[in-house]
N, C-alpha and C positions, 0 to 999 in steps of 0.2 A: 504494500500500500504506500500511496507517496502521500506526503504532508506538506504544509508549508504555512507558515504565518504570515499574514498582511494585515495590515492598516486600510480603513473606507475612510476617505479623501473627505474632505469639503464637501465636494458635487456627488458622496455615493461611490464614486470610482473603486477600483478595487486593483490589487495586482495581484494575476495568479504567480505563483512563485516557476522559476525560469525549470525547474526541473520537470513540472507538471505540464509547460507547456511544452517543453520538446517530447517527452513522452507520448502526449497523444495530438504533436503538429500541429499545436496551435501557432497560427501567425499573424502578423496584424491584419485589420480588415474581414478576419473571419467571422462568422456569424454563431452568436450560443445562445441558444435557449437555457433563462434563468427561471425556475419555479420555488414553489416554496411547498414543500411535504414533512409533514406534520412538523413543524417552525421548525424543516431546515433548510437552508438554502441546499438547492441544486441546481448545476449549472453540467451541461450536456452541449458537445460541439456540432455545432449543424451542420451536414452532409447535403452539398446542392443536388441539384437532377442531375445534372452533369457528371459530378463523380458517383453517385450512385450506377447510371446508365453505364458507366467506362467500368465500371466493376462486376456488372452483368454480366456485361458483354464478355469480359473477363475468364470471369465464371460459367458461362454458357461454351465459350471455345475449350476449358481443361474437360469441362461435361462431354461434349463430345470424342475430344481423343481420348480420354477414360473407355467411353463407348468403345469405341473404336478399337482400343487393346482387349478389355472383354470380351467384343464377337471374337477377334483371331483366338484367345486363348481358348474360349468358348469349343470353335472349329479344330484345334488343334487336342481337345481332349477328346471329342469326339470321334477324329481319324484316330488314336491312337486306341480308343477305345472298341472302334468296330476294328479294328487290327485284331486285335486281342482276344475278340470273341470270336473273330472270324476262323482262330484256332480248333476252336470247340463243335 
């Protein structure tokens, strides 16, 4: 778990501490959704369409050559298997 101590400013402001932010990429100009659950603050980094979409997409191309390795393995236990009974 990371930690970190800050001071709220004059105007509210706050500093997430520099360790927390590299950890989960915060940079300036990013967007966070701040709420309050059961009086605590929570604060969650906002993911656009944009990188969600590229992450998809991402994940949709390793799904396929996943697929893709499972049919051959799939075919290849099969020939080895009508081999083998084809003994019998």
């Amino acid at each position: 778990m990371y930690e970190g101590y800050t001071t709220v400013g004059q105007r509210g402001q706050i500093t997430i501490p520099k360790e927390i932010r590299d950890k989960i990429k915060i940079k300036e100009k990013d967007k966070l959704l701040v709420t309050l659950k059961a009086n605590n603050l929570v604060i969650k980094k906002v993911i656009c369409d944009k990188t969600i979409n590229t992450l998809m997409v991402e994940g949709y191309k390793k799904m396929a050559t996943i697929d893709k390795e499972t049919v051959t393995d799939f075919e290849k236990v099969d020939s080895e298997a009508n081999n083998y009974i084809g003994d019998y």
